[in-house]
N, C-alpha and C positions, 0 to 999 in steps of 0.2 A: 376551508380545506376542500379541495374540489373530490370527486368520488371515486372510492377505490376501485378499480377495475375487477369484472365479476369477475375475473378467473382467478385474481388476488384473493378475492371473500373466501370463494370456495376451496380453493389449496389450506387457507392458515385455516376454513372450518373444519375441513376433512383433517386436520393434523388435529386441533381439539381433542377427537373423542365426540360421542353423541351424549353423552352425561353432561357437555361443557357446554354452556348458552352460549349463543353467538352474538349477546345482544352489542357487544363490545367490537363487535365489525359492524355488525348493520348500522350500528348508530351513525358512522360517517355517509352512509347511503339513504337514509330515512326522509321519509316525507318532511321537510320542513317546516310546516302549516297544516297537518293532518288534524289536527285539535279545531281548524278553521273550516274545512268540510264539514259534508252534511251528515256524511259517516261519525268525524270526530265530534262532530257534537252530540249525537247519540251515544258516541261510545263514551262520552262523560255522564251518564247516569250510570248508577250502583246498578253492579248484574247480582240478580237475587242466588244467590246460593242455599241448598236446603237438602236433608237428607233424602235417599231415593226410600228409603222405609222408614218408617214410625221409630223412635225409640233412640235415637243419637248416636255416641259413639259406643257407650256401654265397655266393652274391658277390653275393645280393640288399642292399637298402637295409635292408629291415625287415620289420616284420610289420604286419599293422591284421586284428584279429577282437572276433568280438561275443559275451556271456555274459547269458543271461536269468538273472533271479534272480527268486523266491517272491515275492507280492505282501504288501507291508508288511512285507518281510527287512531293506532297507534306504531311510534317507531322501535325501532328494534331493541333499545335502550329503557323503556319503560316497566316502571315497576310498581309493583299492585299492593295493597293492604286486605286482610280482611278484618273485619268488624262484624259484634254480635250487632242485636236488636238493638240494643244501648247503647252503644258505637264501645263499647271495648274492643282493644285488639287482640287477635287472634296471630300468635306466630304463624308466619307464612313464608315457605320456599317458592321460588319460582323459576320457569325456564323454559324456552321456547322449544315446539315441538314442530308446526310450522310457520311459512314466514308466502306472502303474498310477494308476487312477482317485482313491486316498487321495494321490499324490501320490509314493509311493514309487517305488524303479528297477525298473525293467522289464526293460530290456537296456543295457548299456553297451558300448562301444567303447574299446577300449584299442590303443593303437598302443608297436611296442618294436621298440629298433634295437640300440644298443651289447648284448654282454654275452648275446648270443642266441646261444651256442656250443653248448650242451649240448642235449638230447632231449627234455627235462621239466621242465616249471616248473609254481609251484604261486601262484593266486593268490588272496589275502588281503586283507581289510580291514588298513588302517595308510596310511605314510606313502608316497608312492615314490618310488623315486630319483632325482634330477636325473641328467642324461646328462652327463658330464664336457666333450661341447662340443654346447651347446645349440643346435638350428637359430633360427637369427634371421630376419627377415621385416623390411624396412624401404622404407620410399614416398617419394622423392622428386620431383618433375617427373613425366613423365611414362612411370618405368621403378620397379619392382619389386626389389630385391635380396633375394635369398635364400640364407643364409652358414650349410650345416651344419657349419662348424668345418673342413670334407675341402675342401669346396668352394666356388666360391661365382659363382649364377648370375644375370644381369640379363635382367629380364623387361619386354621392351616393354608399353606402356596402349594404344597406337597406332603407328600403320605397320604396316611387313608383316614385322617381324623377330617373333615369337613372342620367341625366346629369344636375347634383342641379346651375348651371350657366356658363358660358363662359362670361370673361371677355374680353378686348382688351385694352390693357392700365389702366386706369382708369373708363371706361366705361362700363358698363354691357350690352351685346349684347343681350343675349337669356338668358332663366332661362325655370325652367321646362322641362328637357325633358323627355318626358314619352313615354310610349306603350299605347294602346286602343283599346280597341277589341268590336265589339256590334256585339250580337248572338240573334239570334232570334231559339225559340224551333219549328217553324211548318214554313212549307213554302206552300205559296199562290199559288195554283194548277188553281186555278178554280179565278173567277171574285169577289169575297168575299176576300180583303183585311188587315184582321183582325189580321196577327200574327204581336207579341208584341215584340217589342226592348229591350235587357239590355245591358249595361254596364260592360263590367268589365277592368279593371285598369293592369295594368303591375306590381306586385310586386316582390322587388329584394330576393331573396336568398340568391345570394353572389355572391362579386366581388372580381377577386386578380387581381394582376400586371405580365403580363405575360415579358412582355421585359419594358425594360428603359432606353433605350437612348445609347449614345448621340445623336444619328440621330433620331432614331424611338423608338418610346415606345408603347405600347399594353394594353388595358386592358378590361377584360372579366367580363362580368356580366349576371348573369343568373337568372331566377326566373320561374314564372307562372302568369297569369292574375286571376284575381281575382276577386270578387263580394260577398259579405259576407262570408259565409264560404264555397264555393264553390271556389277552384283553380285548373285551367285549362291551357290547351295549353300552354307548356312551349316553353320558349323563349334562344336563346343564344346569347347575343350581343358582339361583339367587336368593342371596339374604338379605330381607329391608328392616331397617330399623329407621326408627322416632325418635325425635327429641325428647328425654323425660320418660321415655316408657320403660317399662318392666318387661317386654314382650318384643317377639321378633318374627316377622314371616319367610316362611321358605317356598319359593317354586319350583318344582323339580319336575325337569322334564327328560324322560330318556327317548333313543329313537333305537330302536329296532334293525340290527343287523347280524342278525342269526341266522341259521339256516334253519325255515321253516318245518323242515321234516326232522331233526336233530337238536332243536333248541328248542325246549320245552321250559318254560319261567316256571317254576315252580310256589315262587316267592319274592318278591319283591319290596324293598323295606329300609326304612329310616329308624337308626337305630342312636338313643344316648345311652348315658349311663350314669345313675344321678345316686351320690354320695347319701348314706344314711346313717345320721347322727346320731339320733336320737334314741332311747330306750323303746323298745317293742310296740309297747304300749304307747307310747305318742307317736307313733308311725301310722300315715294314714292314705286308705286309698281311696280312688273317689271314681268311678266309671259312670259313664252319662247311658242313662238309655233313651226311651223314646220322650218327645217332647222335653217335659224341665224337668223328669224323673231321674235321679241318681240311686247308685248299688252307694251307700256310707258306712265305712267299717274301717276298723283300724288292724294293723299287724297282728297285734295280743289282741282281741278285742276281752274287755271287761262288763257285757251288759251281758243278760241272759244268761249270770251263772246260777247256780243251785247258791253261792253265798253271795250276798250282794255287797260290794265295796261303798255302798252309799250315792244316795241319789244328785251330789252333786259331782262324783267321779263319774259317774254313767252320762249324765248330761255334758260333761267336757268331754269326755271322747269324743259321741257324736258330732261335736259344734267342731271340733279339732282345736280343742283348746288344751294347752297343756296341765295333764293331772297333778294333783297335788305328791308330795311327797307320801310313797304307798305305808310308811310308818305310821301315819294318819289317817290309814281303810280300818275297815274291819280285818283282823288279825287273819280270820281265817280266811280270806281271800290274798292278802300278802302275802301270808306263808304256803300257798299253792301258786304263786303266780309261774313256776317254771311248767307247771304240770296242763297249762295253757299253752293252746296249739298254738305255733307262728305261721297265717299264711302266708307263706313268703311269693305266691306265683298267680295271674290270674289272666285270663283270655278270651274276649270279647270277638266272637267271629260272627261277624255279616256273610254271608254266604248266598243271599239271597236281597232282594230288595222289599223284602216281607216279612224277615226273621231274622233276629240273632237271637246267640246262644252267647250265658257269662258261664263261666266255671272259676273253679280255683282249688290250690292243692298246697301243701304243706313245702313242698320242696322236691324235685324232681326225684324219681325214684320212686314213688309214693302216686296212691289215685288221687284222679280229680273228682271234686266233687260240687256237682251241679249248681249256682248261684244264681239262675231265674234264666229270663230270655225275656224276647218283644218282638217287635216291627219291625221299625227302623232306629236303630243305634244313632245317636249324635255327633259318633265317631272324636268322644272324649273323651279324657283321664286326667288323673293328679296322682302323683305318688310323692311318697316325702314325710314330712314331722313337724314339729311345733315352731324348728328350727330353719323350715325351710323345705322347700319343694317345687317340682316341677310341673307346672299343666300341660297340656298336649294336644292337636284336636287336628283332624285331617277332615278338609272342606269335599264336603260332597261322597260322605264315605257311604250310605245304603245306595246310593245313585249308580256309584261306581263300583259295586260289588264285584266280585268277593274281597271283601275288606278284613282287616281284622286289628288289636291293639292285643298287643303282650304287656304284660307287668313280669319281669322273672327276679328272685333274690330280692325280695324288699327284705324280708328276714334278717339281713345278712348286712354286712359293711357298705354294701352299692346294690341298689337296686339297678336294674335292664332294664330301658323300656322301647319298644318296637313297634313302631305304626307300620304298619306291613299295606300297601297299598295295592297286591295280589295276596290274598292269604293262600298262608305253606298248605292250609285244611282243605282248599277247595282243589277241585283238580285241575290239573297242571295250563298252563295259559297254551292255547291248542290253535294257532295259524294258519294250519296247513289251508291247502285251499281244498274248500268246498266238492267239486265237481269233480265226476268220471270220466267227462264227453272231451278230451281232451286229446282226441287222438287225431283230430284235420291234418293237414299239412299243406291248404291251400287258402288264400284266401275266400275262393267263395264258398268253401266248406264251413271256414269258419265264421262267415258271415251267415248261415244257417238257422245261427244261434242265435241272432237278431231277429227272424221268422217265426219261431215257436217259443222263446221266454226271452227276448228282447234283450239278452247278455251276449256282449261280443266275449266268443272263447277264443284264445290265442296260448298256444305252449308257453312256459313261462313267465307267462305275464299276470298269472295271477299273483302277484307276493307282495308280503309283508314288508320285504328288504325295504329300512328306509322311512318306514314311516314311524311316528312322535306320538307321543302322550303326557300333556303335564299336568302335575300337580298340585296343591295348593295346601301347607301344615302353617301351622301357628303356635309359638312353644309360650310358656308365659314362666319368668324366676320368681316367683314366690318366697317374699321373707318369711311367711308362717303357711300353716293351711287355711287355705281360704272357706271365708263364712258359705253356708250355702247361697246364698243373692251372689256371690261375686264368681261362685262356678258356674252358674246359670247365664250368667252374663258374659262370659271367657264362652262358655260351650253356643251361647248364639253368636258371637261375634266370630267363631270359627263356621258354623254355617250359612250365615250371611254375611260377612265382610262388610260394614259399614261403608256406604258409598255415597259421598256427596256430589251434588249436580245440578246447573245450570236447568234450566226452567225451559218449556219451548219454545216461549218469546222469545227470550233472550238467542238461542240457539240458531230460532228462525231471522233474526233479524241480522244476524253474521251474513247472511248469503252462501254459506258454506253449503259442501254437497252439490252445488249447480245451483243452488234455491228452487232444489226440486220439493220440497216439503215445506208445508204451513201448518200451524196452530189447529187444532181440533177442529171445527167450526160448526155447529148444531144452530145456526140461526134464521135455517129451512127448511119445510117436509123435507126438501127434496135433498137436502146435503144431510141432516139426519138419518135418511133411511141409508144414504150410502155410508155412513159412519156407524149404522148400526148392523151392517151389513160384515163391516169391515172388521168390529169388534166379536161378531157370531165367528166370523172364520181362523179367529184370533185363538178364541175362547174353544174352540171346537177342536185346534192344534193340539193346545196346552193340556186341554182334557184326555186326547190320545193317547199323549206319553203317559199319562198314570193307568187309564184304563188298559192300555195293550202291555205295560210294563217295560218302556225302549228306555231301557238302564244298561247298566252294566260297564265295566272299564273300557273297552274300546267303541260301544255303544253311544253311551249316554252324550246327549246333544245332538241327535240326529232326530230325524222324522223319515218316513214311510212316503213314498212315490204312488202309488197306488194300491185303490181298495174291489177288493175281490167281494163283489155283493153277493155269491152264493154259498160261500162258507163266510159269508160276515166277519170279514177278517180282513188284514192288509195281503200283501201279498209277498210278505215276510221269506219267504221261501222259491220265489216265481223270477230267477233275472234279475234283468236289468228294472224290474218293478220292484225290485223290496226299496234296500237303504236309497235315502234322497241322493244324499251326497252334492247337494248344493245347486241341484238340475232346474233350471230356470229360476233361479235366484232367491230362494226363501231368504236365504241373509237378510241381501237390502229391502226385503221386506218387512221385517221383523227392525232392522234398526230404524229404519225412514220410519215405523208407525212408532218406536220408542220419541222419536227425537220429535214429533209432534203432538206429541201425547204427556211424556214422561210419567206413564205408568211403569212400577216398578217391576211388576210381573212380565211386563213386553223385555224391558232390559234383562233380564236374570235370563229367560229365554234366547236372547240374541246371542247373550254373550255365553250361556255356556255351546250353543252352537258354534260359535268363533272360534273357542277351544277347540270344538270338535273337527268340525271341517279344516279347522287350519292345518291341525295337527295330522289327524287317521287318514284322511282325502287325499294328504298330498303327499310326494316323498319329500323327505328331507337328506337322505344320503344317496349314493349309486348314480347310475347312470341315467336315470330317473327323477333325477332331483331339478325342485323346481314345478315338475307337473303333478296334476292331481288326475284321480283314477273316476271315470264315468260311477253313474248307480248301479249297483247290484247285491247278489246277497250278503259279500261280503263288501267291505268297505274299501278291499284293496284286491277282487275281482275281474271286474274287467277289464280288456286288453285296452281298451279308450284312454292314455294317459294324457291330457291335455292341459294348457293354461286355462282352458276357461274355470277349472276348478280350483285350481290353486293359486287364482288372484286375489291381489293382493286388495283390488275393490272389495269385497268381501271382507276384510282384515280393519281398514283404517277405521270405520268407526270404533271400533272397540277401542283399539291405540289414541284417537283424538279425544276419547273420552274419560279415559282411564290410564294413560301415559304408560300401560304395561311393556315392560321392556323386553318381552319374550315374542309379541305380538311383533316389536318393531324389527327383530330378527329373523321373522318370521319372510316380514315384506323385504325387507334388505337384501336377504338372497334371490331375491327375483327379479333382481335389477338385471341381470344377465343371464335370463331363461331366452332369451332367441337364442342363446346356442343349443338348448336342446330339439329346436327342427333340424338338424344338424345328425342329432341322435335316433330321434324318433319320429315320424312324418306321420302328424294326425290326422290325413287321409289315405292313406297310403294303401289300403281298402277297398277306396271306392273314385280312383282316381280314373280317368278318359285316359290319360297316358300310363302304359303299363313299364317305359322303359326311365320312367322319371326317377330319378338320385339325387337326395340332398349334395347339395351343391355348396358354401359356405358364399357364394357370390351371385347366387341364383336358387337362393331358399322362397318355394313356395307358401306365402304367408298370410292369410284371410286376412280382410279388414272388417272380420266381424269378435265372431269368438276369440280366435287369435291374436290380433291387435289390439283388443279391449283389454284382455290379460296384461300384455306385454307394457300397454300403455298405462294403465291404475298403478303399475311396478314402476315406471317409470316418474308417474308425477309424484309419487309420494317420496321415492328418494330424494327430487326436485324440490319438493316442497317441504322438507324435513332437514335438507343441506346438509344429508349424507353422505360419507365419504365416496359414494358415486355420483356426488348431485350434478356436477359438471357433463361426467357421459349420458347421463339421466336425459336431460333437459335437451344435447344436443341429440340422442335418437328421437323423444320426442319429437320436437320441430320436425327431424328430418322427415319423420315419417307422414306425419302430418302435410308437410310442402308436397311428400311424393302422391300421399291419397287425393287429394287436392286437384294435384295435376293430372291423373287417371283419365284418360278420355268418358269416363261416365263415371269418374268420382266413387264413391263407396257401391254406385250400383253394379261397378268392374267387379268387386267381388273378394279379388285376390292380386296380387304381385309378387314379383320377382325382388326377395332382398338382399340386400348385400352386408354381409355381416359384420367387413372392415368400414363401409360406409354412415352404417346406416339409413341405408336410403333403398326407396324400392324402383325398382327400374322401371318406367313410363311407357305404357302397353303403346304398342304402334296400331291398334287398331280398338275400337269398342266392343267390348263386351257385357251382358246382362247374364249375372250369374247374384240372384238373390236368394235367401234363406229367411224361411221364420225364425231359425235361432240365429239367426248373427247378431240379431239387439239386446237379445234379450238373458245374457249373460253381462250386464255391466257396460256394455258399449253406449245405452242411452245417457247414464248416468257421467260416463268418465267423458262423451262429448260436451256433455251440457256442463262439464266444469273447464274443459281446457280451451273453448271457447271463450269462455267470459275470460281466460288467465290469457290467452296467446292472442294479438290481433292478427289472424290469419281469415282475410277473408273468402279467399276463394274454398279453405280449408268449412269454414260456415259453412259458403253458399252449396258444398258438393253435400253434405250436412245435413242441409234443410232441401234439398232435392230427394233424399233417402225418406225422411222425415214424411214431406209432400208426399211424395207415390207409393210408399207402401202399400195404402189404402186405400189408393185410386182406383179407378176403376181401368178394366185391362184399355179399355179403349183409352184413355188419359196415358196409361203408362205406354203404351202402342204410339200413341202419339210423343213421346217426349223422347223415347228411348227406340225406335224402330220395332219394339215388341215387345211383348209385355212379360209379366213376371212368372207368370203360372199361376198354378192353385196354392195357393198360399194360406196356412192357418194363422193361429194363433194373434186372430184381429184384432178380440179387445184388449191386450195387453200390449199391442201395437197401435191405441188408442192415443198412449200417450206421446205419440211422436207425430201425431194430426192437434194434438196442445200443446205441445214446444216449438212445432213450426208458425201455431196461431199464434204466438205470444212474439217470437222473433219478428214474423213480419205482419203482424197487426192485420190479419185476417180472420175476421168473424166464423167467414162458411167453412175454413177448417175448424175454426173453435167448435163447430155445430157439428162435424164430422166425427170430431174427438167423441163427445158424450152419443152421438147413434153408435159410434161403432161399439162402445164402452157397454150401452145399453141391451143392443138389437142380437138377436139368434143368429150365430152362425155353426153350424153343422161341427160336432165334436169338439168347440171351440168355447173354452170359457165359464162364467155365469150369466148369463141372458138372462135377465128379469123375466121372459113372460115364461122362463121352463123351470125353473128354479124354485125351490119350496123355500128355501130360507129356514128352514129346522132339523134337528135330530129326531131320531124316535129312539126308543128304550130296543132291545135286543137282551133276552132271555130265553132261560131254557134251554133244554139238549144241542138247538141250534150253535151255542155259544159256549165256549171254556170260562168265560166271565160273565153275568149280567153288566148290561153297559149301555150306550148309545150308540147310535149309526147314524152318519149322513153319506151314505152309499155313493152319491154325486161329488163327495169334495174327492181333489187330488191335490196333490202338491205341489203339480205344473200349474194349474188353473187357480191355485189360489195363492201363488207367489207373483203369478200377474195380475190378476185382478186387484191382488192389494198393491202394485206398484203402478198400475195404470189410477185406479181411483184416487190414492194419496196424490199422484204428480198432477193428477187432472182437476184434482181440486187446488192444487197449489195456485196450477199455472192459468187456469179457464174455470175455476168455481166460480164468478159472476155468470157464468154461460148457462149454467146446468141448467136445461129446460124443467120446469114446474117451481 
C-alpha cells in the first residue's frame, strides 16, 4: 500500500479526538525495518519501569506515565505489555502522545491499575493484558455511566449535579456531586462586618468521553457557576477512573473572570452528599490529621460512658465494625442510648500552612465544640457506616491553604460532605492588585518603575482576569468502614499520587528533549563536584519553600527571584524581585535534572511548579490569553505579558511524562498566540520607533524570547497530531526558512511577520541586535530539538553562528558580523551554546570555551568557582521572623542557568571537563 499523504494523516487525526491513538494511520506510514536499526534494536530491550516513591500503589486507582522511545524504534501501530519481576502481566492501556517526524512513537502513555502490587515492572513490546473487569464508558440522555467493574458512577451532561450518583454494588454511596462557589461583592477593611454572602451553584455546559477503557477511561465536564442570571468563573473538571477500582480522581480547574475589585471568592468547594444507612451508632467519621494521625469516632459514639456496653462493643466501634445487636449490652447502657449526643457536623479548617483547627457540634443551631487541632492536615475524611461510606482527600491541602473539609448531617438520613479548596473561614480570596503608584500615563513614567523595584507599572494591566488554578480530589466508595491500614493508605495516596516512571537510562537513551541531558555521572572529582554543586542548589531551593513558607492557593509552586541580604529575606515585597514567575527558566531546570537523575523530590518539585506557572503566570481568558505576565509581587502584576512565560517548553515535560490531560490543553491553546502581538506589542516601551503599530502582515517578532514561545507551541501540537498539527508544523518551517534566510541569521534579532503567511519577511539589509535573554527562555532547548527533527540547513548553520559568537570575543564577533554585540551578561549559562556548537561541529576549542566560560568570574554573572562559597550559614535571632539558613549569593536567575548550562554541558562535552 503506498503512503497516505500527510495532509490525509492529519485531517482523519484531527477528526479522532486526542483521546483516540492514531496508531491505525501511522501504521501505513511507519518505518518498515525500524526493528533492523540500531535504534530498533535498542528499543527491544525491556524499559525498566518503577515507582517514583517507595511503597507502590497503596489504595490509589492506578498509575498513567509516559516513556520516550528512539526515533524509528517503533511504528505507529505497536503495542506494549507490562510485566512484574516474574513476568506476570500487568493490564495495560496504551496510546500515543507523540509521533517522530517518519511517523514512528515518540512517547507513549500507558495507564495500569489491577495487578500493580509489586516494586518493578518491566515493559515490552507484545500483547497486554485485558484487566479482568474492564472500565466501561456508556451515553445515554443526557448522563454518562462509568462501570469499573468496583464501581459504578453517573455523570450528568447538564444541570448542576457533576457526579448524579456513585454506586458500589447495589448500594448507593454518594449522590450529588456538585461545585459551590460563595462570593461576596465588598470585603471588610475596617471593624464593620457587613459584606453579604451569595451563592452560586456549578452549572454544566457540557460533557464528552474523552478515553474509555479498558483500563482508564476520562471524562470532561465543563460549565460556569451560576446564581440567577449571572454565570461566572468557569470551571473544567475531569474524572479518571481504573479498571477494577473502588476510587475515582477529579481535577478541577477554574480560571478567574471576575472583577478584581467586586469579586471576592469567599469559598470555593466540591460538594457530595452521601446516604446514611445505618443506626447512629455504626455511623462513622474518620478525619486525617498530621502525618498517619486520625480524629476515630462514630455518630452515637459508645466508649467513655459512665455505663460501659462492654468491651467488645467499645472495640467494634473504634475498628468500625458493626455492633452487636444493643439487646445484648449492658441494659443500662441500651436503655439510655437516645440520651447520647449525635454528632451530626464537623470541620477541619487549614487556615494556615502551620495549623489546623477540628471541631464539631450536634446539629446546626447548637455550639461547636473543640476536637483538637495540628500542623498540617492530610486534607482527608471518611463518613458513612458498616454499610458503606465515602473517603475523600484533596492533594496538596496545607500547601494550598486556606483549606478546609465539612462533614454536615451525618446524624440524619444523608450526610454533606464539602472539600472547600478556599475555606468560607478564612478571609475572602482578595486579587486586587497590590500598588498605589499607578498614576503614569506615559511610557517613560512607567518605565520608572523598572529603576527603583524593577516592576514594570502600567494602568490596567495588573489583573487577575483570566488566569487558572487546578486542583486535584480523590473520592474512594467504600462497601464498609475501612480498617485503620487502609485509611492511611487512601489518605497517602491522596498526598502523593502514586506515580510510575521510566528510569534515566532509559529516558536518556530516547534522545528526547534535543539530548540535551545525560545520566548522573560521578566518575570524576571534577564532574562530582559539578553534580554536587548542582544538588547544593537543588536542595537549598527546596529547603526555601518550607523555611520562608511560599504556600498558599495561588502561591504554592513558585520560588522567589531574588534575596535581599540586609533584612535576610527574599524580596517578597520589592517588584519585579519577589515571585520568579518562570524568569530565566527554573522549569527546564528542575525537569532536565529530574529526567537524569530520577530523584523523586526533583519531580514533585517540577511538577507542582508546572501547575503553577502554567496556570497563575499565564492568562487563560481575555485579550490576554495565551501570554504570561513578567515577575513581581504579584503573580499577575506586571504590565510585561509575554510568550516567554506562557510556553508551552515549560509545560511538555510534565505532559510527556504524566499524559495529564489539563497540561495538553494547556499547550493546545498556544498554537495560535502570534495573534496576540496583534494585541499586545512586548516591546512597545522601549522601541527606536515610536510611530510602530501592530500590523497583522508586518508584526514585529523576536527570534529570541518570542519565537521560542511561539515555536515549543508549535512543535508540540506537531508532534502530538493535534487538531492544529497541520498549521503547527507549516508555521514552524516557515518560520524557520525565514530565520534562516535573515541576512545575519538569528544575530538579525527580530523580523517582520506575516500572520496570513506565516513567514517573516527577509530584512534588505544586516543587522546586530543581540540580547542575553533571547536564549535563555527555551530557545536553546526548542533549537537543539527541531534541528535534529527538520533537515534545514541553512536553518543549523544561522544556529550554530548564534551559538559560535555569543561568547566570542568583540573582536571575533567585529570580525564576522561588521561589529560586535556589546556588553553582554549572563556568560555562563550561555556556556552551553559554546557545547552544542562543539558537539555539532566537532570543535575541541569550543568544547574548552564551554567549561572556562562555565567556570571563570564574570562581573554579576553567575557562579564562578573561585567567588562562590558553595554553603549556607544558619540565620537567627532578632535579625530573622524564623531561625533558618541563608545563602545570600543564590538567585533564581543564576541558578536556573547554571543548572541548565552544567546538565547540557555535561551531556554534550562532559569528556572535556578539564581536571
Amino acid at each position: 500500500m503506498p503512503p497516505i499523504p500527510r495532509r490525509t494523516l492529519l485531517k482523519a487525526a484531527a477528526a479522532t479526538g486526542a483521546a483516540v491513538p492514531f496508531s491505525w494511520l501511522l501504521a501505513h506510514n511507519a518505518p518498515k525495518a525500524a526493528a533492523d536499526s540500531p535504534a530498533g534494536k535498542a528499543a527491544d530491550e525491556p524499559v525498566d519501569i518503577t515507582w517514583l516513591e517507595d511503597g507502590g500503589l497503596g489504595a490509589a486507582a492506578g498509575s498513567t506515565f509516559g516513556v520516550p522511545w528512539p526515533k524509528g524504534a517503533h511504528p505507529g501501530d505497536r503495542t506494549f505489555a507490562l510485566t512484574t519481576a516474574d513476568g506476570t502481566h500487568v493490564p495495560l492501556q496504551t496510546w500515543a502522545t507523540a509521533y517522530w517526524p517518519d511517523g514512528s512513537l515518540k512517547w507513549t502513555a500507558h495507564a495500569a491499575g489491577e495487578g500493580l502490587t509489586g516494586s518493578a515492572y518491566r515493559l515490552t513490546t507484545g500483547t497486554p493484558a485485558a484487566p479482568a473487569k474492564k472500565v466501561t464508558v456508556s451515553e445515554r440522555g443526557g448522563r454518562i455511566t462509568v462501570d469499573t467493574g468496583a464501581i459504578r458512577a453517573v455523570i450528568g451532561k447538564d444541570g448542576k449535579q457533576l457526579v448524579r450518583s456513585v454506586t458500589r454494588g447495589s448500594t448507593e454511596i454518594a449522590r450529588a456531586g456538585r461545585l459551590v462557589l460563595l462570593r461576596q461583592g465588598d470585603v471588610d477593611d475596617g471593624d464593620q462586618g457587613r459584606a453579604e454572602w451569595e451563592r452560586f451553584d456549578g452549572e454544566i455546559s457540557g460533557a464528552k468521553v474523552e478515553q474509555q477503557g479498558p483500563v482508564r477511561a476520562v471524562v470532561r465536564i465543563d460549565g460556569k457557576h451560576r446564581k440567577g442570571r449571572r454565570a461566572w468563573l468557569p470551571f473544567s473538571v475531569r474524572l479518571y477512573f481504573y479498571a477494577g477500582a473502588d476510587s475515582f480522581r477529579m481535577v478541577h480547574t477554574i480560571t478567574f473572570d471576575g472583577d478584581q475589585n467586586k469579586d471576592f471568592i469567599r469559598g470555593l468547594g466540591v460538594r457530595f452528599s452521601v446516604p446514611m444507612r445505618d443506626a447512629a451508632y455504626d455511623r462513622h467519621i474518620r478525619i486525617a490529621g498530621e502525618g498517619k494521625g486520625f480524629l476515630t469516632e462514630a455518630v452515637k459514639g459508645v466508649t467513655g460512658l459512665r455505663r460501659d456496653p462492654g468491651a467488645g462493643v467499645r472495640t467494634a466501634q473504634v475498628k468500625g465494625e458493626k455492633l452487636p445487636d444493643p439487646a445484648g449490652w449492658d441494659q443500662r447502657v441500651t436503655s439510655r442510648l437516645h440520651l447520647i449526643p449525635t454528632w451530626g457536623d464537623y470541620t477541619l479548617a487549614q487556615l494556615s500552612a502551620d495549623g489546623f483547627t477540628l471541631r464539631k457540634r450536634t446539629k446546626p443551631g447548637h455550639g461547636w465544640i473543640a476536637a483538637g487541632g495540628g500542623g498540617r492536615a492530610s486534607g482527608f475524611g471518611y463518613v458513612g457506616g458498616v454499610s458503606g461510606g465515602l473517603s475523600f482527600g484533596l492533594r496538596d491541602f496545607w500547601e494550598k491553604f486556606p483549606a478546609q473539609l465539612d462533614i454536615r448531617g451525618a446524624a440524619g438520613a444523608e450526610a454533606e460532605v464539602t472539600l472547600w479548596l478556599w475555606s468560607p473561614e478564612a478571609q475572602p480570596m482578595d486579587l486586587r492588585f497590590y500598588h498605589d503608584g499607578m498614576g503614569q500615563d506615559t511610557y517613560p513614567e512607567q518605565l520608572e518603575g523598572l529603576e527603583i523595584t524593577y516592576e514594570d507599572y502600567e494602568p490596567g494591566f495588573g489583573t487577575p482576569y483570566g488566569i487558572a488554578r487546578t486542583s486535584e480530589l480523590t473520592f474512594w466508595a467504600n462497601a464498609a468502614t475501612p480498617d485503620a491500614d487502609t485509611l492511611v493508605r487512601q489518605a497517602a495516596a491522596v498526598r502523593t499520587p502514586p506515580q510510575l516512571a521510566a528510569g534515566p537510562a532509559d529516558l536518556a537513551r530516547a534522545k528526547v528533549f534535543g539530548g540535551l541531558f545525560a545520566p548522573v555521572d560521578r566518575s570524576t572529582p571534577a564532574k562530582a563536584k559539578v553534580e554536587d554543586r548542582l544538588d547544593f542548589l537543588f536542595d537549598y531551593h527546596k529547603g526555601q519553600v518550607e523555611q520562608r513558607r511560599w504556600y498558599g492557593f495561588w502561591d504554592y509552586g513558585d520560588i522567589m527571584h531574588t534575596y535581599d541580604g540586609d533584612r535576610h529575606q527574599w524580596r517578597y515585597d520589592v517588584g519585579g524581585y519577589a515571585w520568579d514567575n518562570s524568569e530565566l527558566s527554573p522549569d527546564l531546570w528542575l525537569w532536565l535534572a529530574y529526567l537524569r537523575s530520577g530523584r523523586a523530590d526533583i519531580f514533585r518539585f517540577a511538577e507542582s511548579m508546572t501547575r503553577h506557572t502554567g496556570e497563575v503566570d499565564a492568562y487563560h481568558l481575555g485579550k490576554w490569553a495565551g501570554l504570561g505576565t513578567r515577575h513581581g509581587v504579584q503573580h499577575f502584576a506586571d504590565s510585561a505579558k509575554q510568550q516567554r512565560i506562557s510556553t508551552a517548553l515549560y509545560r511538555r515535560f510534565s505532559y510527556f511524562l504524566t499524559a495529564d490531560e489539563r497540561i495538553g490543553d494547556i499547550m493546545h491553546a498556544l498554537v495560535d498566540s502570534d495573534e496576540t502581538f496583534l494585541v499586545l506589542d512586548p516591546q512597545r516601551k522601549v522601541r527606536d520607533d515610536p510611530d510602530y503599530e501592530p500590523d497583522p502582515h508586518a508584526l514585529d517578532i523576536g527570534f529570541g524570547t518570542d519565537w521560542s514561545g511561539l515555536a515549543g507551541a508549535w512543535l508540540t501540537e506537531w508532534e502530538r497530531r493535534g487538531p492544529k498539527a497541520e498549521k503547527a508544523e507549516a508555521r514552524l518551517r516557515s518560520t524557520m526558512e525565514t530565520i534562516a534566510a535573515q541576512p545575519n541569521g538569528f544575530v538579525q534579532g527580530s523580523g517582520l511577520y506575516d500572520l496570513d503567511t506565516g513567514k517573516y519577511a527577509i530584512a534588505d539589509r544586516p543587522k546586530v541586535s543581540v540580547s542575553h535573554l533571547s536564549a535563555v527562555f527555551g530557545l536553546v532547548e526548542v533549537c537543539a530539538e527541531v534541528i535534529d527533527l527538520i533537515d534545514l540547513p541553512k536553518f543549523k548553520e544561522a544556529w550554530l553562528d548564534y551559538c559560535r559568537y555569543f561568547n566570542a570575543t568583540k573582536a571575533e564577533q567585529k570580525a564576522r558580523y561588521g561589529t560586535d554585540f556589546g556588553s553582554l551578561i549572563l556568560v555562563q549559562g550561555h556556556s552551553r551554546l559554546d557545547a552544542y556548537a562543539a558537539v555539532q561541529l566537532k570543535d575541541d576549542k569550543l568544547a574548552a570555551r564551554a567549561w572556562q566560560k562555565f567556570t571563570e568570574y564574570h562581573e554579576g554573572d553567575g557562579y564562578p568557582d573561585a567567588t562562590i562559597s558553595w554553603k549556607s550559614v544558619k540565620v537567627e535571632g532578632p535579625d530573622v521572623l524564623e531561625p533558618g539558613v541563608e545563602a545570600a549569593w543564590v538567585s533564581t536567575n543564576a541558578t536556573a542557568q547554571y543548572g541548565l548550562a552544567a546538565i547540557q554541558n555535561l551531556a554534550l562535552v562532559g569528556d572535556k571537563l578539564p581536571g
